[in-house]
Backbone and ligand atoms as CSV (ligand in chain L), in Angstrom:
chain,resi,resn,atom,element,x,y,z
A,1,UNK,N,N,51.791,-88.605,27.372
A,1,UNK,CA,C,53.194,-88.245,27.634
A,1,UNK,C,C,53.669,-88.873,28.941
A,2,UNK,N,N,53.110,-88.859,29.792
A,2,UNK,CA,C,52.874,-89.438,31.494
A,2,UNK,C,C,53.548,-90.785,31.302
A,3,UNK,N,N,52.773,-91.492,30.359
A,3,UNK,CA,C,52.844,-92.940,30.274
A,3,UNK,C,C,53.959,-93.162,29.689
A,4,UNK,N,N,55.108,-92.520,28.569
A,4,UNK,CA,C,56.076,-93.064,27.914
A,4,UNK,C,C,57.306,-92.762,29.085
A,5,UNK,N,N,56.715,-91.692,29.835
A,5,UNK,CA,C,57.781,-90.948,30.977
A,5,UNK,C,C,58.211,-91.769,31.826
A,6,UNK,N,N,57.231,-92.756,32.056
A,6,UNK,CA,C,57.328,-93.943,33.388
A,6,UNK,C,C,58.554,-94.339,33.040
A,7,UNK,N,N,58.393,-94.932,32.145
A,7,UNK,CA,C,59.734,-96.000,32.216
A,7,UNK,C,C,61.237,-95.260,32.320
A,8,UNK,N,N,61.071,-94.069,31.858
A,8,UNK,CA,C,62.641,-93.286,31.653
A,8,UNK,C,C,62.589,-92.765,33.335
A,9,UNK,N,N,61.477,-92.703,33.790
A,9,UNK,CA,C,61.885,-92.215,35.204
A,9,UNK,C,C,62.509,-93.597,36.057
A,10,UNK,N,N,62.079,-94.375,35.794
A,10,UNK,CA,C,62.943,-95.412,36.081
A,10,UNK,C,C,64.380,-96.041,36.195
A,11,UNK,N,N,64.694,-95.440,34.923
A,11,UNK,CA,C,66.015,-95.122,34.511
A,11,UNK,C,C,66.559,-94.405,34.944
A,12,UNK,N,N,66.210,-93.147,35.362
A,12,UNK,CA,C,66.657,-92.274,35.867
A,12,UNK,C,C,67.028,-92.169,37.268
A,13,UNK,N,N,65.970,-92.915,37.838
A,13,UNK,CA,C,65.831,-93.467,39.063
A,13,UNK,C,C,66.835,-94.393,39.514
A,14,UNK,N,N,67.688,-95.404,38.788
A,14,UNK,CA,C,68.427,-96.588,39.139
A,14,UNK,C,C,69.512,-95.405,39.243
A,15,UNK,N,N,69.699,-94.647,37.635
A,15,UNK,CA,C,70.996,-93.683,37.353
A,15,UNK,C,C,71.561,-93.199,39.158
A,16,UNK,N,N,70.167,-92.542,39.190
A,16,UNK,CA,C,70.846,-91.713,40.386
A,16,UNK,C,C,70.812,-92.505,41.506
A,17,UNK,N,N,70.511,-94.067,41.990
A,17,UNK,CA,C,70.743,-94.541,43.295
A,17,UNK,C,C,72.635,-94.999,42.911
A,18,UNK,N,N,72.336,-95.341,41.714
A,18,UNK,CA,C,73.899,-95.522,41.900
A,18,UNK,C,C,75.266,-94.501,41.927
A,19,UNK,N,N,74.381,-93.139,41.082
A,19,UNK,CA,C,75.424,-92.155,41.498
A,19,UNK,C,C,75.972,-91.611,42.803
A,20,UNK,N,N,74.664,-92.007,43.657
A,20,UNK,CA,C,74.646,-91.595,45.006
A,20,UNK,C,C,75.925,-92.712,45.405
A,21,UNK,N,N,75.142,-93.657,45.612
A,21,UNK,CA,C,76.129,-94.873,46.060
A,21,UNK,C,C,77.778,-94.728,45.871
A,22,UNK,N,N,78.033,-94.183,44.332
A,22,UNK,CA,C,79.193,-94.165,44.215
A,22,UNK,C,C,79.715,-92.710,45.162
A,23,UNK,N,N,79.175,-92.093,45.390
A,23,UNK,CA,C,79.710,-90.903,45.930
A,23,UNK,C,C,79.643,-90.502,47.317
A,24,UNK,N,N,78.915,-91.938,48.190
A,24,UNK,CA,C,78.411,-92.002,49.320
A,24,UNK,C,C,79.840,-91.411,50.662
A,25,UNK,N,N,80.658,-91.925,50.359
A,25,UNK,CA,C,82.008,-91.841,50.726
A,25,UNK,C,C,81.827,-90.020,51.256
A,26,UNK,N,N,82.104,-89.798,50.211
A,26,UNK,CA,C,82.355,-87.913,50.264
A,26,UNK,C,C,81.602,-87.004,50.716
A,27,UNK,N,N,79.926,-87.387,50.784
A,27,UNK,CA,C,79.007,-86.945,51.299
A,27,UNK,C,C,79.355,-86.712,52.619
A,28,UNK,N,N,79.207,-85.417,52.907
A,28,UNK,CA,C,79.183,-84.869,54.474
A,28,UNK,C,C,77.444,-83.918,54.646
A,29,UNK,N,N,77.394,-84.196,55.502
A,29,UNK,CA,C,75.977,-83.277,56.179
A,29,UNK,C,C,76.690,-81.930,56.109
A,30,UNK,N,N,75.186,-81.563,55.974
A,30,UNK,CA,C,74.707,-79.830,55.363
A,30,UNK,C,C,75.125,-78.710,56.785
A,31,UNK,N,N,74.705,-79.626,57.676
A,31,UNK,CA,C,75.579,-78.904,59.172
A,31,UNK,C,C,76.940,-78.696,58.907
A,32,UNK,N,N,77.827,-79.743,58.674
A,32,UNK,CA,C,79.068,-79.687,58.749
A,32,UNK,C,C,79.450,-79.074,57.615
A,33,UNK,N,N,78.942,-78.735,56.957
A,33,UNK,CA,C,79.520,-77.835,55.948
A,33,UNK,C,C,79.478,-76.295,56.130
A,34,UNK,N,N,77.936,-76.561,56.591
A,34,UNK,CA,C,77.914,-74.609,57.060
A,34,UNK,C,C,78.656,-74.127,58.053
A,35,UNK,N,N,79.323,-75.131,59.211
A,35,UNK,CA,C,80.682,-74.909,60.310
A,35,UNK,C,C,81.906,-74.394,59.607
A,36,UNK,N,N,82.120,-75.139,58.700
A,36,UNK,CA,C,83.273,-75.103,57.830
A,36,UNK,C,C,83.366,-73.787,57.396
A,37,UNK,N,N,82.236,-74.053,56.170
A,37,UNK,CA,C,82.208,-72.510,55.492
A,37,UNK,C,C,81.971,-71.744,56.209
A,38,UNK,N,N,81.755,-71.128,57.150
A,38,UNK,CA,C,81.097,-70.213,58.128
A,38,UNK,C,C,79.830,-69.606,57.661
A,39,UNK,N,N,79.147,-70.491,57.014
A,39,UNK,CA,C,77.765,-69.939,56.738
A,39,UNK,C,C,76.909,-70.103,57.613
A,40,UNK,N,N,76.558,-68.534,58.212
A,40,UNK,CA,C,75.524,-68.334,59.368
A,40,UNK,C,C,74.157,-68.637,59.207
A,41,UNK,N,N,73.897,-68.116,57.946
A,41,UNK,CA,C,72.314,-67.492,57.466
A,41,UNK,C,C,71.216,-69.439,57.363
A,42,UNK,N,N,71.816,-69.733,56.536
A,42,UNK,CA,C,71.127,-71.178,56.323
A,42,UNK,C,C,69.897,-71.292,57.764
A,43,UNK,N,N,70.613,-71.850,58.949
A,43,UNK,CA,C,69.866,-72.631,60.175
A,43,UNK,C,C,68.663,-71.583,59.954
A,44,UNK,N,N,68.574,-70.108,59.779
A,44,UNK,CA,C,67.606,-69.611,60.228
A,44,UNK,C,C,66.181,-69.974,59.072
A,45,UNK,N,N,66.685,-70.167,57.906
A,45,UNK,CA,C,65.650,-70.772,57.068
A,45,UNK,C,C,64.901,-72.345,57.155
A,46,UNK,N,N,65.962,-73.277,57.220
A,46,UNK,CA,C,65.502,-74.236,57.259
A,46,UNK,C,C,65.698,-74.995,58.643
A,47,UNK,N,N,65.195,-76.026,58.751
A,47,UNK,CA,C,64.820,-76.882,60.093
A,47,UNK,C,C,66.436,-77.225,60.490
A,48,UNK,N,N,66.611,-77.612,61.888
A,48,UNK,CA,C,67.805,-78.582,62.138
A,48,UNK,C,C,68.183,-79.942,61.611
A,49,UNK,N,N,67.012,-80.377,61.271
A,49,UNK,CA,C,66.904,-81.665,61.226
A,49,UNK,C,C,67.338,-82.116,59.560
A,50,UNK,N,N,66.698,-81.176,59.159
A,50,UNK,CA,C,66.759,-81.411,57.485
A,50,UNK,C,C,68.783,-80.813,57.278
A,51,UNK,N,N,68.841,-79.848,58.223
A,51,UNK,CA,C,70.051,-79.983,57.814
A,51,UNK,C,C,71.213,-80.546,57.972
A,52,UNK,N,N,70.774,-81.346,58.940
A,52,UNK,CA,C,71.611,-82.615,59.676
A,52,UNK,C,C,71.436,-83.790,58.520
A,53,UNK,N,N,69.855,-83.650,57.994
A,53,UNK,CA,C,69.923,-85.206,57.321
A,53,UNK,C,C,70.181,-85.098,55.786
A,54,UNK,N,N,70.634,-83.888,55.245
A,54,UNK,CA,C,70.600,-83.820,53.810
A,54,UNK,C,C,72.540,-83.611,53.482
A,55,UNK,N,N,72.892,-84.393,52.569
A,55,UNK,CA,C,74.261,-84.481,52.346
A,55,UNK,C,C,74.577,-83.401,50.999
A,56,UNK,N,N,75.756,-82.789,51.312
A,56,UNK,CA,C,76.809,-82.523,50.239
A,56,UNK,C,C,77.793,-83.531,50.146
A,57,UNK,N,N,78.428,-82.938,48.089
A,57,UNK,CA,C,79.133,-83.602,47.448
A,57,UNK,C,C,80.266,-82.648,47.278
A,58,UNK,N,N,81.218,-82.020,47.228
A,58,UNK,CA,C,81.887,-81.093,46.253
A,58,UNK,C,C,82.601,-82.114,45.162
A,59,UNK,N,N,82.092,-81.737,43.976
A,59,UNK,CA,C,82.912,-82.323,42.726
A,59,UNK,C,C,83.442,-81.818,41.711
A,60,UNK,N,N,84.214,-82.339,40.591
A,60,UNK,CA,C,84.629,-81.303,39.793
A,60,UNK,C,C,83.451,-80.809,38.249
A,61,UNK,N,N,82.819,-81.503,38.572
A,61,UNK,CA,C,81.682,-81.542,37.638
A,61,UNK,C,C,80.789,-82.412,38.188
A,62,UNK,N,N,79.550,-81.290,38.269
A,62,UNK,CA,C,78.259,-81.819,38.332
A,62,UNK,C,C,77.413,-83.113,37.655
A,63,UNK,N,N,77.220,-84.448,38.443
A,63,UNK,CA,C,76.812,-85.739,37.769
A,63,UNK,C,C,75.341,-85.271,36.974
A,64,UNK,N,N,75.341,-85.407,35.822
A,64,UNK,CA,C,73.837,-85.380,35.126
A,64,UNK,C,C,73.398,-86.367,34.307
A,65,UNK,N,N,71.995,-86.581,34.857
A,65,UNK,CA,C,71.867,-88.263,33.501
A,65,UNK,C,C,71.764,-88.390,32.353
A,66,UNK,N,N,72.391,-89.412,31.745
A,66,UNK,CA,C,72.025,-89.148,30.306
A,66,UNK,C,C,71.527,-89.153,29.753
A,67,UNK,N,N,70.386,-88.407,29.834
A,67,UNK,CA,C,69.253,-88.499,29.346
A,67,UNK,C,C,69.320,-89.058,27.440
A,68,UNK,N,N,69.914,-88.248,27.037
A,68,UNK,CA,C,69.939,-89.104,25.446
A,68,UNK,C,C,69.981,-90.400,25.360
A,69,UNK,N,N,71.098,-91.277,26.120
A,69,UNK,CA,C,71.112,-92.646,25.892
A,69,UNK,C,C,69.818,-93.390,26.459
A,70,UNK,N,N,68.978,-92.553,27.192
A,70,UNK,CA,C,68.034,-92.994,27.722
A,70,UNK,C,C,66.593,-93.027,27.050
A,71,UNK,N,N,67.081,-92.274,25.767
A,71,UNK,CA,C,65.876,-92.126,24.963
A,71,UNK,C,C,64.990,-90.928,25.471
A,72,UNK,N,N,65.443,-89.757,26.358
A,72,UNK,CA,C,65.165,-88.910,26.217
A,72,UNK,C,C,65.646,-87.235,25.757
A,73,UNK,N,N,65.204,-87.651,24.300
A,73,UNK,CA,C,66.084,-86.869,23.368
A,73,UNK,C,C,65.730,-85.045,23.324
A,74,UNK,N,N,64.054,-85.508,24.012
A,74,UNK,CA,C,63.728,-83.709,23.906
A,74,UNK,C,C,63.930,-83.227,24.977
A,75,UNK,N,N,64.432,-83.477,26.038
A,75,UNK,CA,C,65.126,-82.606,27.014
A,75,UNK,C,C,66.582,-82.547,27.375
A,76,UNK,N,N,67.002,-83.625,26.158
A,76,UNK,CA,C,68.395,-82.751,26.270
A,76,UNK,C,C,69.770,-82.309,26.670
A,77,UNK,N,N,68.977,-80.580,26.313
A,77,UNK,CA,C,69.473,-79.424,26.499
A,77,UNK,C,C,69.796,-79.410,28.054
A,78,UNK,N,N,69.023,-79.901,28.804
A,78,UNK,CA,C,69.158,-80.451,30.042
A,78,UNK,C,C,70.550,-80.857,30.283
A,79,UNK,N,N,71.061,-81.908,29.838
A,79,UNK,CA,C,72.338,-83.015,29.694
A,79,UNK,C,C,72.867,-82.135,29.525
A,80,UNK,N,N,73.069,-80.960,28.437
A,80,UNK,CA,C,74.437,-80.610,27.888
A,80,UNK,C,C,74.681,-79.393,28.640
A,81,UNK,N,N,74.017,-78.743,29.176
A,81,UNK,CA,C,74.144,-77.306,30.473
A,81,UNK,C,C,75.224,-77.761,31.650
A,82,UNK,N,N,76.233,-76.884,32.128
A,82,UNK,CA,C,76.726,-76.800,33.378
A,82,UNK,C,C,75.989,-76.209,34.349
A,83,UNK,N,N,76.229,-77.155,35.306
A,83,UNK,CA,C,75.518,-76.885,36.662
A,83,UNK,C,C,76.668,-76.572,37.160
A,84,UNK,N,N,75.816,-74.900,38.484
A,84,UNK,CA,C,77.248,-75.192,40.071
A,84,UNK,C,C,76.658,-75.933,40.473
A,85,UNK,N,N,75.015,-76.258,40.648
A,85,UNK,CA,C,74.593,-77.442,41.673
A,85,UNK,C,C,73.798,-78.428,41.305
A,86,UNK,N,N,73.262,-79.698,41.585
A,86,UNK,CA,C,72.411,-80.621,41.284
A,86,UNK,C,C,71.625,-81.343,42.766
A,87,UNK,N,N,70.634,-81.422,42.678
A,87,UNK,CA,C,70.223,-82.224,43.984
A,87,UNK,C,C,69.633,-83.447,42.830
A,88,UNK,N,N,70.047,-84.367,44.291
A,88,UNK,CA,C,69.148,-85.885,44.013
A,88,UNK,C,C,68.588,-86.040,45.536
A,89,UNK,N,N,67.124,-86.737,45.535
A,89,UNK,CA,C,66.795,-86.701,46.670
A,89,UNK,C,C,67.808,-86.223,48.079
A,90,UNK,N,N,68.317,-86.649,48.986
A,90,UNK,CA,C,68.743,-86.252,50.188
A,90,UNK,C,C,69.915,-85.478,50.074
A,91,UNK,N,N,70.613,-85.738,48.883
A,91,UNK,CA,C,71.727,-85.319,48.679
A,91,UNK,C,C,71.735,-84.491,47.723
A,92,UNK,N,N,73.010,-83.147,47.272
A,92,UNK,CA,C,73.195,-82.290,46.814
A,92,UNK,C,C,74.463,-82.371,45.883
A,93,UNK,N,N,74.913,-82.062,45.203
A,93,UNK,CA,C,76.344,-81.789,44.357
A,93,UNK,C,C,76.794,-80.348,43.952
A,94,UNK,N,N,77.737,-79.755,44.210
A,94,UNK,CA,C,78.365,-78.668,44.278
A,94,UNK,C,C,79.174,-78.614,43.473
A,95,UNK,N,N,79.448,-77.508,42.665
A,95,UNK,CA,C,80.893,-77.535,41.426
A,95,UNK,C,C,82.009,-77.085,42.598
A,96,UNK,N,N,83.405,-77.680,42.877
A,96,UNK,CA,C,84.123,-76.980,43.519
A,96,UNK,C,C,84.271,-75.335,43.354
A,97,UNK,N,N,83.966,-75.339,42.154
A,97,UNK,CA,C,84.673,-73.187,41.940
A,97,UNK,C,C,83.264,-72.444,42.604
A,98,UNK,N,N,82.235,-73.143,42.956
A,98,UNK,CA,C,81.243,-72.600,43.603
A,98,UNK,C,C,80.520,-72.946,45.055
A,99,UNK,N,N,81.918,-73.695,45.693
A,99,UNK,CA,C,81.361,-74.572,47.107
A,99,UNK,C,C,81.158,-73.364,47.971
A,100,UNK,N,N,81.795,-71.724,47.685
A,100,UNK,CA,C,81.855,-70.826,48.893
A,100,UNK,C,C,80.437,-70.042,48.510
A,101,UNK,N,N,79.760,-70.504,47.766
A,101,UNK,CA,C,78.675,-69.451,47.464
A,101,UNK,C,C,77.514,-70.166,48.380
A,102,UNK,N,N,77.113,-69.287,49.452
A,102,UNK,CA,C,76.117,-69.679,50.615
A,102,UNK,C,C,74.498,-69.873,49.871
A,103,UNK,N,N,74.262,-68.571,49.046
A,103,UNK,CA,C,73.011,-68.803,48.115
A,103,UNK,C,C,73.210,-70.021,47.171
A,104,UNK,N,N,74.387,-70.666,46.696
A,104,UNK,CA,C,73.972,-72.192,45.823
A,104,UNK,C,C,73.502,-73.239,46.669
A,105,UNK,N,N,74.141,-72.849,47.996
A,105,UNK,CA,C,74.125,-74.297,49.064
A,105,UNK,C,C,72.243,-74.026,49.463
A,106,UNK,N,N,71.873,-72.369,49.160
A,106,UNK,CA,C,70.074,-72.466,49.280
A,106,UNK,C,C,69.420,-72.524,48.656
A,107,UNK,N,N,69.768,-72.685,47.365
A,107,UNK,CA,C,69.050,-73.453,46.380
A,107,UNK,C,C,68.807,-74.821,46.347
A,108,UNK,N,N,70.395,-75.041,46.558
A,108,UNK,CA,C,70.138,-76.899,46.374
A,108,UNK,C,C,69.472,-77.102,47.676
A,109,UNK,N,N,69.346,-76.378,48.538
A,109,UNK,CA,C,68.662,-77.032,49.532
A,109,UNK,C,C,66.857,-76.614,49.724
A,110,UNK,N,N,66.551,-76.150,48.546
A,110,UNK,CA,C,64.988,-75.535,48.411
A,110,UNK,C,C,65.028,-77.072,48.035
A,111,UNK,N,N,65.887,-77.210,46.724
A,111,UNK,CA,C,65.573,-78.294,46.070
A,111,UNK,C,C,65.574,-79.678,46.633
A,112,UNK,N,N,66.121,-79.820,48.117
A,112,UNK,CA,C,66.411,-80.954,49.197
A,112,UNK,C,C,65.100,-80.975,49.540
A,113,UNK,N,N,64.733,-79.863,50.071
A,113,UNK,CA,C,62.729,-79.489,50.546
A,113,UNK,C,C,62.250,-80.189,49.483
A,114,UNK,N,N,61.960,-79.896,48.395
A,114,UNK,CA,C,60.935,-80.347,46.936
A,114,UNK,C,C,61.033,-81.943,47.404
A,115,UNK,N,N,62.433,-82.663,46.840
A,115,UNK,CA,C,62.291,-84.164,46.821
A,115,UNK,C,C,61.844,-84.580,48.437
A,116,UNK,N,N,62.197,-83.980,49.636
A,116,UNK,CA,C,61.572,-84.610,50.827
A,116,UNK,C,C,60.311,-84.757,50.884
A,117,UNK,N,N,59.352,-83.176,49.837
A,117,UNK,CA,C,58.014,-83.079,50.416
A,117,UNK,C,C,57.270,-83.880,49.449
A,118,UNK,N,N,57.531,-83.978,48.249
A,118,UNK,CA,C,57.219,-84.774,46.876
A,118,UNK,C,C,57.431,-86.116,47.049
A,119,UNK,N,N,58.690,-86.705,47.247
A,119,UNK,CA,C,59.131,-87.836,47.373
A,119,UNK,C,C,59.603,-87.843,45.866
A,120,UNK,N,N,60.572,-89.202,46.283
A,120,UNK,CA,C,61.369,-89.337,44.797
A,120,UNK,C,C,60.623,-89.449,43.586
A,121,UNK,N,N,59.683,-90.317,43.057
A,121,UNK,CA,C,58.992,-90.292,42.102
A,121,UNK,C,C,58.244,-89.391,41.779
A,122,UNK,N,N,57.605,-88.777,42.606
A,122,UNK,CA,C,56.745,-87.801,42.345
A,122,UNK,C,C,57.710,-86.305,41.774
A,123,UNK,N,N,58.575,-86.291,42.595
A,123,UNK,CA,C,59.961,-85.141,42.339
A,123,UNK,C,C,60.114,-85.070,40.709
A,124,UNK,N,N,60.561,-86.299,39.874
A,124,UNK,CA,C,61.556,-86.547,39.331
A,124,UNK,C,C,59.908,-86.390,37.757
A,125,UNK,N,N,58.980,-86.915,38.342
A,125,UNK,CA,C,57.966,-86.708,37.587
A,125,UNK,C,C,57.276,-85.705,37.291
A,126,UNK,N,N,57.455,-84.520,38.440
A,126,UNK,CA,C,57.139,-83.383,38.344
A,126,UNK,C,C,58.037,-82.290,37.486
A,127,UNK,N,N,59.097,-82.845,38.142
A,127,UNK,CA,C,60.502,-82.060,37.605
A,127,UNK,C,C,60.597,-82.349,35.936
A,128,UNK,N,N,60.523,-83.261,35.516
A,128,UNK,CA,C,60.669,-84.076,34.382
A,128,UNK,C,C,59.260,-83.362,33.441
A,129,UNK,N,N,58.468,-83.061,33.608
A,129,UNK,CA,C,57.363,-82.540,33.143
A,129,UNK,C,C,56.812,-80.937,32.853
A,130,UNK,N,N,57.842,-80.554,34.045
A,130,UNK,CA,C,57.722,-79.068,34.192
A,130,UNK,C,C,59.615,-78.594,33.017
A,131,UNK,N,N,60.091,-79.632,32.671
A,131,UNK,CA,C,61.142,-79.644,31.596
A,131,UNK,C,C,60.613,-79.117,30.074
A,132,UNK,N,N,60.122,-80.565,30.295
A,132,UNK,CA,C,59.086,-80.437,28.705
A,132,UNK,C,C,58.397,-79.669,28.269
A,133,UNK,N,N,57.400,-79.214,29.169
A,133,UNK,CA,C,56.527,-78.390,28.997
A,133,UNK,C,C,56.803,-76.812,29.036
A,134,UNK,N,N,58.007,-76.491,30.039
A,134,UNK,CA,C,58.104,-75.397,29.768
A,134,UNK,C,C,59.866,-74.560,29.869
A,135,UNK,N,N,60.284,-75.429,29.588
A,135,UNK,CA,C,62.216,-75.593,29.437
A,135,UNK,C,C,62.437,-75.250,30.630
A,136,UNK,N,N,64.152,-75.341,31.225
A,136,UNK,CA,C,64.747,-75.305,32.649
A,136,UNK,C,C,64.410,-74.082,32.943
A,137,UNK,N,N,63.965,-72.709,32.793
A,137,UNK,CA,C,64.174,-71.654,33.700
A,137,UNK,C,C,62.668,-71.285,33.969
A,138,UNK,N,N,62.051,-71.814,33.107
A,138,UNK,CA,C,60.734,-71.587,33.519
A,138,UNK,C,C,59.735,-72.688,33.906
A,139,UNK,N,N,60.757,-73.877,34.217
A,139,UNK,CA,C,59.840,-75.207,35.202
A,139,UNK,C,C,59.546,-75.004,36.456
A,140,UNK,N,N,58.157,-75.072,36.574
A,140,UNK,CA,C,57.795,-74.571,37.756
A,140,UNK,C,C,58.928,-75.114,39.179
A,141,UNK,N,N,59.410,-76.127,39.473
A,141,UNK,CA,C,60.440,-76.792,40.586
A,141,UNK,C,C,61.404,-75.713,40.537
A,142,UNK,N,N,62.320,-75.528,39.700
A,142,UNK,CA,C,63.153,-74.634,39.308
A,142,UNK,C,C,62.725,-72.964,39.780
A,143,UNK,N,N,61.506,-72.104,39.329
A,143,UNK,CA,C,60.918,-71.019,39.372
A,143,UNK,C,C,60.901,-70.845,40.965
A,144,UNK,N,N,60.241,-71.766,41.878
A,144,UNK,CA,C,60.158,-71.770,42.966
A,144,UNK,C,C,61.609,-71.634,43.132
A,145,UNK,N,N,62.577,-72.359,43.289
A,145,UNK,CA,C,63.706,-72.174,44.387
A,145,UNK,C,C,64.807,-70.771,43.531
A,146,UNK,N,N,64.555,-70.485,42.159
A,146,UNK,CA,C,65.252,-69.312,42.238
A,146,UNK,C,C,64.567,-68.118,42.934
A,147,UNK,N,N,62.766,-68.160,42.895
A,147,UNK,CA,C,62.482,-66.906,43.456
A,147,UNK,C,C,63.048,-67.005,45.035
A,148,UNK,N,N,63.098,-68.036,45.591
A,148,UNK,CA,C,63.327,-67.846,47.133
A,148,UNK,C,C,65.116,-68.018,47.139
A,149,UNK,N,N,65.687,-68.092,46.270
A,149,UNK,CA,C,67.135,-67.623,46.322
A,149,UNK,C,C,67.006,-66.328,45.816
A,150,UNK,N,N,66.304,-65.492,45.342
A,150,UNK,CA,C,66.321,-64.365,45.150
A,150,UNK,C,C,66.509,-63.452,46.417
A,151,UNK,N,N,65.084,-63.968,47.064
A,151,UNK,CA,C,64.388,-63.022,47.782
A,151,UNK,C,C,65.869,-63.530,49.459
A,152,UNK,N,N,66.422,-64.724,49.356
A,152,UNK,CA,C,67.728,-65.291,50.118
A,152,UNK,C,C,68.989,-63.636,49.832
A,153,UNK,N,N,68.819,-63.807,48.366
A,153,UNK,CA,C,70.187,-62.717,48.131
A,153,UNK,C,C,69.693,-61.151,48.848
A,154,UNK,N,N,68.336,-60.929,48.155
A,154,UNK,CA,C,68.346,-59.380,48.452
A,154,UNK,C,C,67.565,-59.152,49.660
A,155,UNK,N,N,66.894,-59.897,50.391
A,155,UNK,CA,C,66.142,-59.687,52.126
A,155,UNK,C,C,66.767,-60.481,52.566
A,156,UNK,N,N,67.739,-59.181,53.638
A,156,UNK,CA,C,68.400,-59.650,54.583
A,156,UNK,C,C,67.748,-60.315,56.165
A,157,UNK,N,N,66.427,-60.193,56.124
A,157,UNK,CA,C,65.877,-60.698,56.841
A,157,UNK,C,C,64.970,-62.232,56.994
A,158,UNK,N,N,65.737,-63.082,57.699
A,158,UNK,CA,C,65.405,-64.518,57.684
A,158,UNK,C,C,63.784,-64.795,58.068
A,159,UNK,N,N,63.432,-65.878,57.034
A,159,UNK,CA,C,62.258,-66.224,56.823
A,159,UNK,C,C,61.900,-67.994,56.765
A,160,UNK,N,N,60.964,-68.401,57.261
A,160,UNK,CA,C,61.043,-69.768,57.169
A,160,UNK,C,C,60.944,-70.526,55.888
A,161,UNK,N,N,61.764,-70.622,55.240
A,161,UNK,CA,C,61.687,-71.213,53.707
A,161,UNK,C,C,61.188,-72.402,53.474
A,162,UNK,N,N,61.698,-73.382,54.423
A,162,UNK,CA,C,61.363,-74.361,54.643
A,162,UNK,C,C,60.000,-75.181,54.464
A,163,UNK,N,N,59.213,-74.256,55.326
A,163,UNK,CA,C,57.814,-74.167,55.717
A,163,UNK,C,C,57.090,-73.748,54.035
A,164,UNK,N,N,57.476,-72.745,53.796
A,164,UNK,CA,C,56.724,-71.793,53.011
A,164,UNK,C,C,56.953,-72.957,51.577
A,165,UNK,N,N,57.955,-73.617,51.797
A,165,UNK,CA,C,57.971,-74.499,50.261
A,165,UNK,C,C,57.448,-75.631,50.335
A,166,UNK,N,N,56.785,-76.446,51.839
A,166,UNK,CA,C,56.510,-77.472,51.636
A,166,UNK,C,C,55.011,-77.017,51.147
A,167,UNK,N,N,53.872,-75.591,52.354
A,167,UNK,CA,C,52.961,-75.076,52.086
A,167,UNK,C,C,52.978,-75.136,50.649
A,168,UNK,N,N,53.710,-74.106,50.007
A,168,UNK,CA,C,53.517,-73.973,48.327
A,168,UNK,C,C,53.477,-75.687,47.613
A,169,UNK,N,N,54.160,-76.612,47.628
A,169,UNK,CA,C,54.699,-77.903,47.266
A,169,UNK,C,C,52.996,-78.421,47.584
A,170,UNK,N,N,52.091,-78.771,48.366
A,170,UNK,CA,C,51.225,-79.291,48.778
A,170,UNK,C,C,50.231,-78.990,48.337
A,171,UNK,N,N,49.981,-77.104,48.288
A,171,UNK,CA,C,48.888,-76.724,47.695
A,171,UNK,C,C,48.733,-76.684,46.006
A,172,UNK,N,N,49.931,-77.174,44.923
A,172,UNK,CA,C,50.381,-77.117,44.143
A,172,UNK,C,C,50.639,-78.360,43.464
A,173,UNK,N,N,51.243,-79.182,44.165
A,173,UNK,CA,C,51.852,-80.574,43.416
A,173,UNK,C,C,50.801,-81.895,43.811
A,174,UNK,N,N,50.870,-81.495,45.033
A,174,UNK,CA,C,50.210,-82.483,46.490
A,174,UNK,C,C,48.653,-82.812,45.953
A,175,UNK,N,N,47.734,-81.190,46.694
A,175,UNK,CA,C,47.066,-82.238,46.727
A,175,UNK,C,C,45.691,-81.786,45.052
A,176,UNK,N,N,46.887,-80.790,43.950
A,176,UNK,CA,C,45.604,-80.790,42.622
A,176,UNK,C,C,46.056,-81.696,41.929
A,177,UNK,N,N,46.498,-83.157,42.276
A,177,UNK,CA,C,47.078,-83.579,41.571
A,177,UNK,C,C,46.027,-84.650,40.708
A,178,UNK,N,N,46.099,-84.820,39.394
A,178,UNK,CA,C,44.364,-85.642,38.608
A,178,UNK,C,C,44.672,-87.029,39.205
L,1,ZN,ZN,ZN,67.791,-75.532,40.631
């Protein structure tokens, strides 16, 4: 399965340097957004740095690849779902009717952690695998950043997320990997 995956991650891979590209313009840093919105909580989870270097999009619809024309027909269900959010490596995408929700902006940004600590290929291969094998709500990439948007909504007390996802990401993706 690994081996037919290569090449569509590839595809997938060009998809999203150029979606980025096209949207490079609008991208503002994750700082300047939480000024804006007055979202306090964020800095205390994640690093300064990551939130200086990881971009938002607000759009009116979330960019997703096409995976069908790409010849990947069993995931889909993937393609045809609305997202409020999408990350691609550094960068994030936001549905406008959901830019004020502080827990989407910490999801997509668990999911900013995953592709930094993974790296792009490895991300998109992991992500892409944990699809197949066990559909969107129960892929492991996915499982991780809703439980820690969970535990974001209902403990009001700040925790290093950051940390705790690259730890989990390493002992997990990193280093059992065959
Ligand atoms: Zn997600």
């Amino acid at each position: 399965m690994l081996l037919s995956l290569l090449p569509r991650i590839l595809m997938i891979r060009s998809w999203i340097e150029r979606t980025l590209a096209a949207h490079a313009g609008e991208a503002r840093p994750v700082g300047e957004i939480l000024e804006a919105r007055g979202f306090r909580r964020l800095p205390d989870y994640f690093g300064a740095s990551l939130l200086e270097r990881v971009r938002c999009v607000t759009v009116e619809r979330v960019p997703v690849p096409p995976l069908a024309s790409m010849g990947l027909r069993l995931i889909t269900g993937f393609e045809s779902r609305h997202y409020a959010g999408i990350t691609y490596g550094d960068t994030y995408f936001v549905d406008r009717r959901y830019e004020r929700s502080e827990s989407l902006h910490f999801h997509e940004m668990i999911h900013a952690v995953q592709w930094d600590c993974l790296g792009f290929d490895r991300f998109l291969l992991a992500y892409a695998r944990g699809l197949l094998r066990y559909g969107y709500a129960r892929s492991p990439l996915e499982v991780m950043a809703y439980d820690h948007q969970r535990r974001f909504e209902t403990d009001p007390y700040p925790y290093p997320a950051e940390t705790l996802v690259r730890e989990e990401l390493l002992a997990r993706f990193v280093r059992h990997e065959p």
